[in-house]
N, C-alpha and C positions, 0 to 999 in steps of 0.2 A: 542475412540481415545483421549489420553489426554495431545495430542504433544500441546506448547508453543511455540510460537518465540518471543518474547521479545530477545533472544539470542540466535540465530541459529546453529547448528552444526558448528565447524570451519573444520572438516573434513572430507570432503566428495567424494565421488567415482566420479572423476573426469578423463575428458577424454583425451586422449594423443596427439588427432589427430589436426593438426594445422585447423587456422581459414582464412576460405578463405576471397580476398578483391575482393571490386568490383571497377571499373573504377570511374570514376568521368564522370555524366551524364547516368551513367547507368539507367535504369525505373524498380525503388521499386513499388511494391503493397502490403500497410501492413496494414492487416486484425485486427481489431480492433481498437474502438475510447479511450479506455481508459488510465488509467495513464501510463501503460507500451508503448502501440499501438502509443497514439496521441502525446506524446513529442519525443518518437522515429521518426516518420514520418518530428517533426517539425523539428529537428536535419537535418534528415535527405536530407532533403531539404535543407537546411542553410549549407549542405555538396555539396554543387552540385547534390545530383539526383535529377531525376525524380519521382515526388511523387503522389501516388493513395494513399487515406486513404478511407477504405470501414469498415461500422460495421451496424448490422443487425437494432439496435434497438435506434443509437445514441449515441452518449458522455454523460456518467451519466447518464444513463436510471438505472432506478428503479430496472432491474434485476442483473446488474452489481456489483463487487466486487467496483467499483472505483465510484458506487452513493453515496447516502444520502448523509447528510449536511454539516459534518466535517471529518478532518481524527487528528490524532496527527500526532506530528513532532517532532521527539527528536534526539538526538544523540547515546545513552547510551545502547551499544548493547553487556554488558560483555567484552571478551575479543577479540570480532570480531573488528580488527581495522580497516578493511575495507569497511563496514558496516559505522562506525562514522565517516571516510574518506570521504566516498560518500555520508552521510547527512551532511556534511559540506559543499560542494559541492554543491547540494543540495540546502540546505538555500541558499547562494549564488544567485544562478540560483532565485530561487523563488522569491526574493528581485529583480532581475535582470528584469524578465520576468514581475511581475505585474505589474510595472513602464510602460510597453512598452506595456502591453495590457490595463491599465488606468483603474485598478480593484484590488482591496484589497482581496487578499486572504488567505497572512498568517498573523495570531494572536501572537505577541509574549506573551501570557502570560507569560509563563515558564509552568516548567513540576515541581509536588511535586511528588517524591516516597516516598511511607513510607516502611519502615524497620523496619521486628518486629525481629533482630537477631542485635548481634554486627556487625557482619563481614555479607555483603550482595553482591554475588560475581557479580550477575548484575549490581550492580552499582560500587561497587568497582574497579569492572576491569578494567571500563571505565574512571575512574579519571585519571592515567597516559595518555590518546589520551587527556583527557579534558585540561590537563594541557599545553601539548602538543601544542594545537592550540588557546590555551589561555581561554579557553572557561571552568572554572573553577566551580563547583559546588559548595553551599554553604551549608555544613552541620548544620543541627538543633538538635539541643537535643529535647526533648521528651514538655520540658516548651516552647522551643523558639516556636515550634512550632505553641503550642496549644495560645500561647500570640498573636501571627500575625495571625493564622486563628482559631478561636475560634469558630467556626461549626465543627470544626473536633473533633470526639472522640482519643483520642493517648493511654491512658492507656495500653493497648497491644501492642504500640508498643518501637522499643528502639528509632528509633530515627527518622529523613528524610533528603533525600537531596532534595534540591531546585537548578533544572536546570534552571538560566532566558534563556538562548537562546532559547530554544523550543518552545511550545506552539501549535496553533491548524492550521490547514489549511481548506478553503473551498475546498469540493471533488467535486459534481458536476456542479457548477459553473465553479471550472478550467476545467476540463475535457471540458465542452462548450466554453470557452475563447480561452484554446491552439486550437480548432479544428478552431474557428474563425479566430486566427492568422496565422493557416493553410495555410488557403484560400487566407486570406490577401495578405500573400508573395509569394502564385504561385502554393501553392497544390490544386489538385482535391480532393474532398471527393466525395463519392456516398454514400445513403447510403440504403443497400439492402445486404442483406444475402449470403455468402459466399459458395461456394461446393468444393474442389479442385478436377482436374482432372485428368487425368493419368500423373502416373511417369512410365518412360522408359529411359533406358539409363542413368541414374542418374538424371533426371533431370523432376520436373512439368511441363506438356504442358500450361497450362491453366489453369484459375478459374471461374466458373460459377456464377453468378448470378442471384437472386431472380427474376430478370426483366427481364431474359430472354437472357443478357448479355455475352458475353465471352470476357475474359481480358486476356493479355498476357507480360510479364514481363519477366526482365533481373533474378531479384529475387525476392523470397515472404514471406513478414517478418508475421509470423502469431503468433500477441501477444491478443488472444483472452480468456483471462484468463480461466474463468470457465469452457467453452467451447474446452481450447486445448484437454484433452481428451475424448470429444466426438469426434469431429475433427480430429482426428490423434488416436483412440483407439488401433493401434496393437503397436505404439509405447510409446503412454504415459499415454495410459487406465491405467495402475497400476503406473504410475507417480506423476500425475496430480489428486487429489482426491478434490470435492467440500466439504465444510459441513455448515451448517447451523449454523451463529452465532448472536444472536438476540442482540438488542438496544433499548435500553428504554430512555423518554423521560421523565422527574416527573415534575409536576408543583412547583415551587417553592413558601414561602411568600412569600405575597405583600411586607410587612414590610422590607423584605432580600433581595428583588430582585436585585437591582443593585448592591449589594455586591458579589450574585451568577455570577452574567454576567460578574464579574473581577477577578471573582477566578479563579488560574491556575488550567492548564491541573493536573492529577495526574493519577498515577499507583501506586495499591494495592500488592507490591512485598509477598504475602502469599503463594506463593509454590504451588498453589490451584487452584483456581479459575481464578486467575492474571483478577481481574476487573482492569477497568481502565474508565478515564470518564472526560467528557467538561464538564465543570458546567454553560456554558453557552455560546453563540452565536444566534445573531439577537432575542434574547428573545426566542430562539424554546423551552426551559428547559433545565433540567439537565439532559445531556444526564450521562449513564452508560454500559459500552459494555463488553461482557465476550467474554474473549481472548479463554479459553480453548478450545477444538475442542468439537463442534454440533454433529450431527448426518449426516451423510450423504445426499446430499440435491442436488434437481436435479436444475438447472439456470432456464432451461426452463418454467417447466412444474410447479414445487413447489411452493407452496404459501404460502406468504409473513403473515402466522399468527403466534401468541405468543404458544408458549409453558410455557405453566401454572406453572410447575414444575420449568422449570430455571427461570422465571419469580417472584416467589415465595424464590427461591433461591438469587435473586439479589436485593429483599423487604428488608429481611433478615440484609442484608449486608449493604443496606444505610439507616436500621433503629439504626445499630451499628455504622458504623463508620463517620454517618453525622444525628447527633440525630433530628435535627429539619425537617428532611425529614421523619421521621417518621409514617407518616400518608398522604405522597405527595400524589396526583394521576394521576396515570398514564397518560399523555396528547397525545403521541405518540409514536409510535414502527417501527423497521424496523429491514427486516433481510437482513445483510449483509453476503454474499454469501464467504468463503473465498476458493481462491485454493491453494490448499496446496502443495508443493514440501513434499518429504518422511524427509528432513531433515531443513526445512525451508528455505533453501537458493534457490537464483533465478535461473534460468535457460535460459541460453544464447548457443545454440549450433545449429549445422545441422543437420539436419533431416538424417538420418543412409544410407535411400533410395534416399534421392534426396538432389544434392550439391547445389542447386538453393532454400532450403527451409530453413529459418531458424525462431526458436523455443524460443519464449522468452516468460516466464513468471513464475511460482511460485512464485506469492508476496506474501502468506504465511499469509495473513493479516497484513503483516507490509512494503508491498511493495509501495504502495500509495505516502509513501514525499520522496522515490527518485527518483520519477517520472523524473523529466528533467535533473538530472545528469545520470539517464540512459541510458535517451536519446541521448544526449551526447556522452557515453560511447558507444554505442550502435554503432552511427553514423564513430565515431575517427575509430571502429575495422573492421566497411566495408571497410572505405576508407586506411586500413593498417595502421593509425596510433600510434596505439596503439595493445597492444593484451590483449584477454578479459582476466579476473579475471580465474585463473584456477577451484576458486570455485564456478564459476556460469558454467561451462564447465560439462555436466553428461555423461554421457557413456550410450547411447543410444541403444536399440536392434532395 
């Protein structure tokens, strides 16, 4: 599999069928604590319902697409304007929300692409939305670059642009913060393992629980990322596909280290591999993450080790293009679970059998910073305010 989302399909099989609303006070149950699941629920609540948030293993648990340390945060999605829309958005909210949970989450570094072409249609496309909301990128030639960050190799490349909005977010700290805020404002979490029950009539009776529970809802938001197609296999088993996508951690010099910990976020736009990497946060290292699609990887059961080969692959790459890392060593790894929609884009729809079930999630590995503008989004289209994005709408069997 050698799908990318850095810039997602803009066209995609989408569904015709309108989106149902639900009352004000109605009782949601939505399955899942992470970045799609827990600011949906927070949303959702701050909308008038009634809110259960239930997930098997915790907000940011270690198995989850929406754990470890950091995610990126950018705007700059080609020519998808609605995409840079909702990270605009997005920011917002996050600036919004840390203030009110009295926890630093996002980093504005800014984001560096490098560009080894004149014309780079990822980032190109996105100049005009940049311009747009004022949020202007600063192009580097090949010298500017290498003058302000002088750890970087450029020779291969033509030139870069420099996003300052961007930058990094903490992952499972928010995920633990918004479920806190949850609670604060009047939501129930539980948190125990999900079964769903019989559909008849269009509509789920019930959700079982690990503890022996049975819970009963108006509707049931099930944004359990890696998990939707097991969950749901006759509908989203060829959907929803997980893969294994590994993260490295490199020690950096002493000599450089707080120069590393203030270098921006960056993405290696090479057609290829598409790394991408923190060079720093709370001192964990330099993190480095490969976008490309893993191998197929199970949430559950799979374990969390290095693949030698990509690992070896990604040595390769920050002995080239961050020369003084050359010799780093490895400090930390994690693999980051991604679920994957067929075309990168998310997925907001009704379940085909039941009008009481709805289906959110494909973040694709790029779903993470719009976390609480989807929530948002999410919350406006129960309560009829809004209607969902047609390209998060899939045409379900």
């Amino acid at each position: 599999m050698s799908l990318n989302t850095f810039a997602p399909s803009s066209s995609a099989k989408t569904s015709s069928t309108s989106f149902p609303t639900f009352s004000a006070g109605s009782k949601v149950i939505v399955i899942g604590a992470g970045a799609f699941g827990g600011w949906s629920a927070l949303y959702l609540l701050r909308q008038g319902y009634s809110v259960t948030l239930v997930d098997a293993w915790g907000p940011g648990n270690s198995r989850a697409s929406s754990g470890d340390e950091t995610r990126v945060i950018r705007s700059t999605y080609g020519a998808n304007e609605i995409y840079f829309d909702l990270n605009v958005r997005a920011l917002s909210l996050w600036k919004e929300n840390e203030k009110l949970f009295d926890k630093k989450l996002f980093y504005n570094t800014g984001v560096l692409w490098f560009c080894y072409e004149d014309t780079t249609p990822l980032v190109d496309d996105s100049i005009s939305f940049a311009k747009k909301h004022r949020m202007e990128y600063e192009l580097l030639s090949r010298a500017e670059l290498v003058k302000r960050f002088p750890f970087i190799y450029a020779d291969d490349l033509h030139h870069a642009y420099f996003d300052p909005h961007g930058g990094y977010l903490k992952a499972r700290e928010s995920c633990q913060a918004v479920k806190d805020q949850f609670i604060k404002e009047g939501g129930e979490y539980i948190h125990a393992q999900v079964v769903p029950g019989n559909i008849s009539n269009q509509q789920l009776d019930a959700i079982t629980l690990s503890n022996g529970a049975t819970l009963q809802a108006d509707v049931y938001l099930f944004a359990c990322g890696s998990w939707l197609g097991k969950i749901f296999p006759h509908v989203l088993g060829d959907v929803i596909t997980c893969t294994k996508q590994e993260v490295y951690y490199f020690g950096v010099p002493a000599q450089d280290a707080s120069h590393y910990e203030n270098f921006p976020v960056w993405v290696d736009v090479d057609g290829k591999d598409f790394y991408y990497g923190i060079a720093g946060n709370a001192h964990r290292g330099f993190k480095i993450g490969v976008d490309i699609r893993g191998a197929i990887f199970d949430p559950t059961t799979g374990e969390r080790s290095i693949t030698q080969e990509v690992l070896t692959k990604a040595r390769e790459f920050i002995a080239h293009r961050f020369p003084d890392l050359k010799d780093a060593p490895l400090i930390e790894s994690r693999v980051c679970p991604y679920e994957n929609s067929p075309d990168g884009n998310f997925i907001f729809e009704i379940h085909p059998q039941a009008a009481n079930i709805v289906l959110l999630g494909g973040g694709s590995g790029h779903g993470f910073k719009h976390g609480p503008a989807l929530g948002e989004l999410v919350a406006n289209s129960f309560a009829g305010k809004i209607t969902p994005p047609q390209i998060f709408r899939r045409k379900l069997k």
